[in-house]
C-alpha positions, 0 to 999 in steps of 0.5 A: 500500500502506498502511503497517502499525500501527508504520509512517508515511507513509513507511515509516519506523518509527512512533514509539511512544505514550508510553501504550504505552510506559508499559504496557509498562514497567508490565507488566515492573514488574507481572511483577517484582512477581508473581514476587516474590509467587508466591515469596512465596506458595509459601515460605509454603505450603512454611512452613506445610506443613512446620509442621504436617504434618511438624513442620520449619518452613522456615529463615528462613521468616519473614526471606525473608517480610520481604525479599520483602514489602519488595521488593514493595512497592518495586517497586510504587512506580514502577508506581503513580507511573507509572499516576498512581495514588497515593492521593488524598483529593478534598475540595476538588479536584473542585470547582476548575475543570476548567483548573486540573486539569492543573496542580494536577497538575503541583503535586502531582507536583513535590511527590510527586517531591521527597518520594519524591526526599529519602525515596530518598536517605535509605534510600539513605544508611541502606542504606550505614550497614547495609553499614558495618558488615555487618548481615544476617539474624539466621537465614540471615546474608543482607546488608541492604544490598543490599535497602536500595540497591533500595529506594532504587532503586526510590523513586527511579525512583517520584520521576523518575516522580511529577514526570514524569509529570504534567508530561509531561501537562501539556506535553502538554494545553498542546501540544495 
């Protein structure tokens, strides 16, 4: 008998790949981030509804848009860092030899890491100021703090992944 696709030779469990791993964690952070922006988009229809058809805007409309829109965003960090995706301008790269690559790479995400990793931790430290001394929403008196933290969260994990990613690459190609 032969064994099945999440079974070795032995019968033991299969490991899993590291690019099945990443698409799963890719869909959860993609998932996330749509629910985000389906709420998103239903406060705004039930705002502009409520607007022009029965002339009573919704509450805080515009303050929950400015913390969902930066949830998103955050959220959208670690998912581009962990498909490799950044934003990129080849001027000179694409005519550096081929071997070069994967270490250029590894360069670029040690760099990108350690960027992201200084940019989490000041939003990280801006975020407990703005719990220091309790800033919330003008409108619904909602706390910031907690957004700042996620921010910070979400950016740091988008550092773990920008250095790792590359260099996992580059072990790999090395390895193999």
């Amino acid at each position: 008998m032969r064994p099945g696709p999440s079974m070795n030779e032995t019968g033991a469990p299969a490991e899993t790949p590291l690019s099945a791993r990443r698409f799963d964690l890719r869909t959860l952070l993609a998932l996330m981030a749509g629910v985000l922006m389906v709420t998103l988009m239903g406060m705004t229809v039930v705002d502009v509804i409520g607007r022009y058809v029965f002339n009573a805007p919704l509450r805080g409309a515009a303050e929950l848009t400015e913390l969902l829109l930066a949830s998103v965003i955050f959220l959208g960090l670690p998912a581009v860092a962990l498909a490799d995706e950044h934003v990129t301008v080849d001027l000179v790269t694409d005519r550096l030899p081929d071997w070069i690559q994967p270490w250029r790479q590894g360069l670029i995400g040690i760099f990108s890491g350690a960027i992201l990793a200084v940019v989490a931790w000041r939003i990280w430290i801006y975020a407990a100021q703005i719990g220091g001394y309790g800033g919330a929403t003008t409108t619904l008196r909602l706390p910031l703090a907690p957004l700042g933290y996620f921010c910070a969260a979400c950016t740091a994990f988008g550092a773990a992944l920008s250095l790792g990613v590359p260099l996992w690459d580059l072990y790999r190609r090395r390895k193999g």
